[in-house]
C-alpha positions, -999 to +999 in steps of 0.1 A: +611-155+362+649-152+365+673-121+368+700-115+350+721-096+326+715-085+291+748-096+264+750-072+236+757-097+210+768-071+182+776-093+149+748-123+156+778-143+175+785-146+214+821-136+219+842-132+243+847-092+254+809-088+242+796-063+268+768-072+298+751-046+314+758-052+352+723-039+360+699-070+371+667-075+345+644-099+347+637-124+316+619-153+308+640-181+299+633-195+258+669-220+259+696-229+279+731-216+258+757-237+281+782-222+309+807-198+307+825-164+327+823-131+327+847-097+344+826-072+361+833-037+380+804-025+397+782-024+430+776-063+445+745-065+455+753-088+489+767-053+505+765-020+486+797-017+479+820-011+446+849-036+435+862-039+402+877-069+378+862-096+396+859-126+379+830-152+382+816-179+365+780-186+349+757-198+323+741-177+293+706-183+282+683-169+251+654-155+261+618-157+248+624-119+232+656-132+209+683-115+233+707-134+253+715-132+294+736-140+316+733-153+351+763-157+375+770-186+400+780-164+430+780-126+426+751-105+417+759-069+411+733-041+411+747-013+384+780-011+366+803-028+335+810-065+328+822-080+298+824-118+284+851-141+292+842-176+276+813-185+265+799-215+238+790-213+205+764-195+197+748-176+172+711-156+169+688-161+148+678-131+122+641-122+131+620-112+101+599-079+114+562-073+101+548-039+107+518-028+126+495-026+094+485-056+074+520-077+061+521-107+039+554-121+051+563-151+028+599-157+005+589-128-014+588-106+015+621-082+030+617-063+062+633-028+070+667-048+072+666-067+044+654-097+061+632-127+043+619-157+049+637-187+035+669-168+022+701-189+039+697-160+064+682-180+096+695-207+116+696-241+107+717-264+089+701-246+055+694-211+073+660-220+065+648-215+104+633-182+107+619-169+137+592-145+123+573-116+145+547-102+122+533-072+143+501-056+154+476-057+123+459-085+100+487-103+087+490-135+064+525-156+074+540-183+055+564-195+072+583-218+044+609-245+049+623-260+082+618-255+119+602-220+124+592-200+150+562-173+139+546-147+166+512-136+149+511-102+169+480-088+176+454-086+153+436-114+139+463-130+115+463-161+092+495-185+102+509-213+083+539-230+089+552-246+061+577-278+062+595-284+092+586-287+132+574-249+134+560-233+169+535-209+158+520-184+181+484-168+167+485-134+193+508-111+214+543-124+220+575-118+234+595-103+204+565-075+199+543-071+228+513-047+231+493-060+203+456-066+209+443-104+209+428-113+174+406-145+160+433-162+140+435-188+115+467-211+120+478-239+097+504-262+108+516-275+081+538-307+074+557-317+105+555-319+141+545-285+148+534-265+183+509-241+180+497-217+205+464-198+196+464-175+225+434-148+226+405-142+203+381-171+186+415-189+168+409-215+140+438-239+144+447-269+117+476-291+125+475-300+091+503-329+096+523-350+120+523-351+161+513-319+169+509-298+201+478-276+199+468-246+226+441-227+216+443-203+248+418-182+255+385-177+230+356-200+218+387-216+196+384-245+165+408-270+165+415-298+143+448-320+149+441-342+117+469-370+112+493-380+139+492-385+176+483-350+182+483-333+222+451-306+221+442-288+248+411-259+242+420-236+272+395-212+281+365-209+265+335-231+246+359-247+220+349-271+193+378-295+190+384-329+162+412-350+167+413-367+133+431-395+127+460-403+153+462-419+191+452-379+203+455-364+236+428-338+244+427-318+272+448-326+304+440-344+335+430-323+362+454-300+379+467-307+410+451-292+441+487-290+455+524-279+435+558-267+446+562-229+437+585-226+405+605-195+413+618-195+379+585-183+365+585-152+392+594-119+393+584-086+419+552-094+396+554-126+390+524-152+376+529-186+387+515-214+359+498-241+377+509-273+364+484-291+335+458-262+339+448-239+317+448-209+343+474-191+361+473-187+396+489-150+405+519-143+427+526-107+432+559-098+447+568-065+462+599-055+485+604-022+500+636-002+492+659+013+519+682+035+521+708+017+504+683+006+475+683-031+491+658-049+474+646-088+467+659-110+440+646-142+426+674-164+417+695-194+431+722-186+454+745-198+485+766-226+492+753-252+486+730-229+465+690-227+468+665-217+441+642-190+460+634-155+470+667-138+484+664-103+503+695-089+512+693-057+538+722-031+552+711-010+591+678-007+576+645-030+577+634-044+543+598-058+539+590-083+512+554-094+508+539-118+485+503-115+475+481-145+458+452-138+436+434-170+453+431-180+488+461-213+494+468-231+529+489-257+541+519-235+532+553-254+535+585-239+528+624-230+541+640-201+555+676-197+544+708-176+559+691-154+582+727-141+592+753-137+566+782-135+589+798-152+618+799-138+647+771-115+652+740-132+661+715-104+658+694-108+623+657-104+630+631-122+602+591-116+613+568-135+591+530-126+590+506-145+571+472-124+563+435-140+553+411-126+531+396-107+559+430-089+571+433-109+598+465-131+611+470-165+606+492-187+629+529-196+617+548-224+630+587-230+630+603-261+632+641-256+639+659-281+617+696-275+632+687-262+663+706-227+665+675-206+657+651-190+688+610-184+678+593-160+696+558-156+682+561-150+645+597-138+649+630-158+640+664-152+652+694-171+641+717-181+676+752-189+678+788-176+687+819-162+667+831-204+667+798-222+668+772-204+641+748-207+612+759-219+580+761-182+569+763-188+530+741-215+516+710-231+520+723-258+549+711-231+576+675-236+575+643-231+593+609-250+586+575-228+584+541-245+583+511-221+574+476-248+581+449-217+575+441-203+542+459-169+532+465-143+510+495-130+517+527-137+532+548-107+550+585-109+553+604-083+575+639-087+578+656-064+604+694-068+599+704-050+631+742-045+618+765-023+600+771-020+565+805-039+568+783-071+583+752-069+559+728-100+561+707-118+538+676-144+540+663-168+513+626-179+514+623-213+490+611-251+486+574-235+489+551-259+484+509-248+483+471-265+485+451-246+462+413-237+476+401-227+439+399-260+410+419-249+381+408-263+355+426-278+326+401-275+300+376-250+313+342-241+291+313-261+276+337-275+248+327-302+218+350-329+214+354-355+191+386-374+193+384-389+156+398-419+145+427-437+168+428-451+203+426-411+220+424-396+255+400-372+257+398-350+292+369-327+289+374-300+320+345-287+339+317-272+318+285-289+301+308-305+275+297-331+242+324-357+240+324-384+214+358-408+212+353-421+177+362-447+161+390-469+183+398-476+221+395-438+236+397-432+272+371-401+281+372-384+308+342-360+314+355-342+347+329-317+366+297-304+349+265-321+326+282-340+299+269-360+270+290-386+257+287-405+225+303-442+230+312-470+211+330-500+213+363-501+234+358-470+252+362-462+288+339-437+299+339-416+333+315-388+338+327-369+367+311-348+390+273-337+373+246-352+357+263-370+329+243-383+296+262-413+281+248-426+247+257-458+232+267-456+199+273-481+165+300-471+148+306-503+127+336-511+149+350-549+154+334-566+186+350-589+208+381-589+226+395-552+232+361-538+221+345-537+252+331-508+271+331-493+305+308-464+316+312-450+354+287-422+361+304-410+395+285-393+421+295-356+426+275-331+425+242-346+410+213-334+406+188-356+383+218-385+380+237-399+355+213-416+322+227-445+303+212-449+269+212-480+256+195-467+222+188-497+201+219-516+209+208-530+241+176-543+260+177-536+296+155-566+308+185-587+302+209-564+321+224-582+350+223-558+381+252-561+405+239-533+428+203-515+423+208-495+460+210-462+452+227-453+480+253-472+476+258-455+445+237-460+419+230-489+392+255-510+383+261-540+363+267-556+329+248-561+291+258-577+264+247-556+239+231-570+199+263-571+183+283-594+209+301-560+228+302-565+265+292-536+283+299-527+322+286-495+338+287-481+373+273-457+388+243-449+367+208-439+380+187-441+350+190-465+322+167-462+290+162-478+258+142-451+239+152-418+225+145-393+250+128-360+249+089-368+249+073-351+277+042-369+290+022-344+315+019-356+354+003-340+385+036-322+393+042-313+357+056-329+327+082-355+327+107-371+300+093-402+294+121-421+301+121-408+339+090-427+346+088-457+364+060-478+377+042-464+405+044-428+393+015-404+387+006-394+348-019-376+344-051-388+322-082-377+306-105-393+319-095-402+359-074-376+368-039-388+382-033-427+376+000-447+388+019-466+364+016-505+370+041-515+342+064-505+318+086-518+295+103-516+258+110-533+228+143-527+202+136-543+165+139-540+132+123-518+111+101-536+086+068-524+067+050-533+099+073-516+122+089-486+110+077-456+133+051-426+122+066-389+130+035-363+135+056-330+125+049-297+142+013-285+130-004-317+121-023-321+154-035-288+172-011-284+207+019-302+196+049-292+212+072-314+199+075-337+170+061-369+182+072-406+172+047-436+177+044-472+163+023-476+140-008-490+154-003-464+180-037-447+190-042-409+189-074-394+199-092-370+177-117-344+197-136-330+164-174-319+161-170-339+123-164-371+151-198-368+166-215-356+126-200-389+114-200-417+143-223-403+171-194-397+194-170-367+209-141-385+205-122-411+190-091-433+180-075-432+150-046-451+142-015-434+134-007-453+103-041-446+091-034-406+091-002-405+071+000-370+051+025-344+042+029-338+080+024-373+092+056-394+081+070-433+083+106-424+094+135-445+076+156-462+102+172-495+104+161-505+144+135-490+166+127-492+205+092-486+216+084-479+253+055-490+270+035-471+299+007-490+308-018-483+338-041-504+354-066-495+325-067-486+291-064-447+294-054-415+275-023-393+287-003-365+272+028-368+250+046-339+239+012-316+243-012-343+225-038-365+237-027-405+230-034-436+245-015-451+272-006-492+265-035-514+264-024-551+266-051-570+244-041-594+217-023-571+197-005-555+224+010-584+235+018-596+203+046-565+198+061-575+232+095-595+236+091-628+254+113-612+284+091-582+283+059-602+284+073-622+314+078-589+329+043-577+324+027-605+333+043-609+370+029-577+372-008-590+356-007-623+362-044-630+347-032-619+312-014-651+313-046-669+306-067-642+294-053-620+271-084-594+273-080-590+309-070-555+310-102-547+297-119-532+272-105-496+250-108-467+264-123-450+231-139-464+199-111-472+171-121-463+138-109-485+106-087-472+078-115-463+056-136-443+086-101-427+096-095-412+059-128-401+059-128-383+091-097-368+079-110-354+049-138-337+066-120-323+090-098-308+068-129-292+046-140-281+080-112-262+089-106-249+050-147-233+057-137-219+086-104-204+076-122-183+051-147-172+072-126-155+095-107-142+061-140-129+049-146-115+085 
């Protein structure tokens, strides 16, 4: 954050002879005005002491709050008059005031100076551009024609900007600070508009063109709707739609190293780290002396250097800059440490502090070669004819700092009189970061819409879906889930990433391809590709199955022509996940299990799996799946989907009243009710888990049978799956009953329904006993 000097601009016009207050204030820069002069009488800051009518050139600037500064080229002064002596064209814009209760600022609405919205009264070639600050309370803006600027306030406010490119803002601003964050409701409008949401839950519409979308802090919903919009959540779990348009969402991930931008710092200064969503903090403080020395951020010398300038008289001045985060590999210059020929004797001591309090080492690396080091002190060296570039940035000194810090001590000892002041200038700081700031932090929902978008996610467990089109997705750190079609690229990041392959009736062929890379960071379980129903893994060809050398990788070409490469991947499945089948060390998703795990069965305790396999087909009278809904068997835990000839076991006493026996098999399309449904879908996979006999395991809490390979078995296998089974069983080959006989008695249709029945009359007996009891 700069320094400068406030212009009273009295009639809404910079003139020359408008008056500047010669005390330095610091502001954040909104736009650049153009150069100009100004006449001051006052105190200079380089020595202490008063001169009058000196003249000096500069350049004017409108700050964020609506006023206008200016900031000289050579002398800084620390109290007294100044006035205008050029300066360009300009004129301010007339700011229509809300109050703090609840406004409804629109063309019908005047402030306390008779300001409105849309009355010829703003800037613009119609004076249609207001700038509009509504105030603390729940107000409801409308911003109207052209390019408008419109500051919410605290409060949670409703925001809509009209025609025009507008910038709203949704909370606190600059023109009237102090109001508390609020969950807004912002509407673009037509037009290319910026919108910045700031605190509170925020719903934010672009509503139009190419928009620019920052929801800032809160669990925020966005929508960019038409246009190549540029959306970025911030902080918290935001729920974000694209629309239509080629959108960017989110932002790559921040560097972990940046130059220090002194023109966002003050003595308390936050410095912005570049594409991230938090702010990494810089506090600045400088102790006063006698003469009221203190530090000043601002560009200075000749040849001038952007940077931290501390100017001292007889007495020491220490400057110390304090980070919120631990940074290392410091780099950065040390300018002017004497400010005149001739007398050698400026003393600069730099100190850089851990976490812990302890010192850090410093190293110097003399550029020019008239500077001594002793320790972590710097002198300048030289002679009244041979010294120091004494005004600019030429006379500099290299530090490194390897270790990571907290803080950074300056203290400058000037050692001279007040007629031979001396100054030093601390810039070109470049920092690593030891923290990852994030650039769309939270576990955020994304959908990118229509249009080829970009889509960076930011750590968090986020859901990301591209959409329809080409979209580039970009999980970054934590368990995503990612929904992808045809033409998308696909990178998980670091965590156990979930990619599901989706149909969204795109075009295949050339351009529609897909690429899925699960990375390797931080995993726990691995990445899982889904193929769903798109894609039979038998016929995936594997260029690397070595785990350690990172994971499955290879390429599909999946039912509808699209090609599919993946990398990375340590699970790949063809089934919709979720059922839980119990094992000796618990349960497990089914689509974890490979052959030679442990399931547990009813019947022989734990059992490896010799083979298993799956099938993707249509749905036809004979195919469509059977859903047993919660409640229709006793210990479901889950709703349950089988094939239809699929065998569930039925433990009843009516089993042993009617057939003699405990238990038996029913199948599942036999024991369709209210609670036990064909499910309507176009394609289905079935998995297979079969062991080296017909068995019964858990699923989802109830007893079923594991995959018994007779006649009909085989029969609902793919000729690539039945090659697969029988390397594995070679006898079935030849003899299809080899795997032996069922593991329970199978009732027919009729002895299912009326097993059914009576255990239905049963349990109807039984419930009114105990209602009797």
């Amino acid at each position: 954050m700069p320094n400068g000097y406030l212009v009273t601009v009295g009639d809404a016009s910079l003139d020359v002879n408008d008056t500047i207050d010669a005390t330095q204030v610091f502001f954040t820069i909104g736009a650049t005005i153009g150069t100009g002069g100004w006449n001051w009488s006052g105190i200079w800051a380089g020595n202490g002491s008063f001169y009058s009518n000196i003249n000096d050139t500069g350049t004017f600037y409108e700050g964020t709050d609506g006023n206008v500064y200016f900031i000289p080229d050579t002398w800084f002064t620390t109290s007294g008059s100044a006035y205008v002596t050029s300066a360009p064209a300009f004129s301010l814009s007339i700011l229509v005031d809300g109050t703090s209760g609840a406004d409804v600022i629109d063309a019908s609405y005047s402030d306390g100076d008779g300001d409105q919205v849309d009355a010829g009264d703003g800037s613009g070639p119609s004076g249609h551009e207001d700038t509009i600050s509504a105030g603390d309370g729940n107000d409801s803006v409308e911003a109207g024609l052209e390019d408008d600027i419109v500051y919410g306030g605290g409060g949670s406010d409703t925001l809509e900007g009209g025609s025009g490119n507008d910038t709203l803002y949704g909370d606190t601003d600059d023109v009237s600070p102090g109001g508390a964050p609020g969950n807004d409701s912002i509407l673009g409008g037509s037009g290319n508009d910026v919108i910045f949401g700031e605190g509170g839950a925020d719903s934010i519409r672009g509503d139009g063109a190419a928009d620019e979308i920052d929801g800032g802090e809160g669990n925020d919903t966005i929508a960019g709707d038409a246009g190549a919009d540029t959306i970025r959540g911030g902080l918290g779990n935001d729920s974000i739609d694209g629309n239509d348009g080629n959108d960017l969402i989110g932002a790559d991930q921040a560097s972990d190293s940046s130059t220090l931008d002194w023109g966002t710092l003050d003595e308390n200064g936050s410095f912005a780290i570049t594409g991230a969503s938090e702010t990494m903090n810089v506090t600045i403080t400088t102790t006063t002396n006698g003469a009221g020395q203190t530090a000043n951020v601002q560009s200075q010398g000749s040849p001038a250097a952007d940077g931290l300038w501390v100017s001292s008289l007889s007495d020491p001045v220490t400057t110390t800059m304090t980070f919120d985060s631990l940074i290392e590999n410091a780099n950065f210059e040390i300018y002017d440490i004497d400010q005149n020929t001739g007398s050698w004797d400026d003393l600069l001591t730099i100190v850089a502090i851990d976490q812990d309090g302890n010192q850090v080492p410093v190293v110097f690396s003399d550029l020019d070669g008239l500077h001594s080091v002793s320790g972590d002190d710097l002198n300048a060296d030289g002679n009244a004819n041979t010294g120091v570039e004494t005004t600019g940035a030429d006379d500099s000194v290299t530090v490194d700092i390897a270790d990571p810090f907290v803080q950074l001590i300056f203290t400058f000892d000037n050692g001279e009189s007040a007629s031979n002041s001396g100054l030093f200038g601390v810039g070109n700081m470049t920092l690593d970061f030891t923290v990852d700031y994030d650039a769309e932090p939270g576990n955020d929902a994304i959908n990118g819409g229509a249009g080829n978008d970009t889509i960076f996610a930011g750590n968090g467990d986020d859901s990301i879906s591209g959409g329809i089109g080409s979209d580039s997705l970009d999980g970054q750190a934590g368990n995503d889930f990612f929904n992808v079609g045809e033409g998308d690229t696909a990178i998980g990041g670091d965590g156990d990433d979930y990619f599901q392959i989706v149909e969204l009736s795109e075009t295949p062929g050339a351009g529609a391809n897909i690429f899925i890379q699960g990375d390797e960071g931080d995993e726990t379980t691995g990445d899982t590709l889904n193929l769903g129903t798109l894609g039979d893994r038998n016929e995936i060809v594997y260029s690397n199955t070595d785990d350690a050398a990172g994971g499955l990788s290879g390429t599909l070409t999946l039912e509808d022509g699209t090609l599919l490469t993946f990398e990375n991947i340590e699970k790949i499945i063809c089934f919709t996940p979720g059922t839980m089948i119990d094992t000796p060390f618990g349960q497990r998703a089914v689509e974890t299990l490979k052959a030679g795990d442990l399931v547990t069965t009813l019947d022989a305790g734990a059992q490896p799996i010799a083979w298993t396999g799956s099938r993707t087909i249509p749905c036809t009278p004979a195919t469509t799946p059977i859903q047993f809904e919660m409640g229709s068997i006793d210990g479901l835990s889950a709703p349950l989907k089988v094939s239809p000839q699929h065998k569930m076991l039925v433990s009843h006493f009516s089993c042993d009243l009617l057939f003699g026996q405990n238990d038996v098999f029913c199948t599942a399309q036999h024991m369709l009710n209210d609670r036990v449904k064909r499910v309507a879908q176009k394609t289905v996979t079935y998995v297979h888990i079969m062991l080296d006999t017909h068995q019964v395991i858990t699923a989802n809490g109830v007893e079923t049978e594991s995959f018994h390979a007779g006649p009909e078995g085989l029969m609902a296998l793919s000729d690539a799956s039945k090659a697969d089974l029988f390397s594995a069983f070679p006898a079935l080959k030849s003899d299809p009953y080899a795997h032996g006989k069922s593991a329970y008695t199978c009732l027919k249709f009729h002895e299912t329904k009326l097993l059914v029945e009576e255990i239905a009359m049963a349990d109807a007996w039984r419930m009114s006993q105990q209602s009797a009891a």
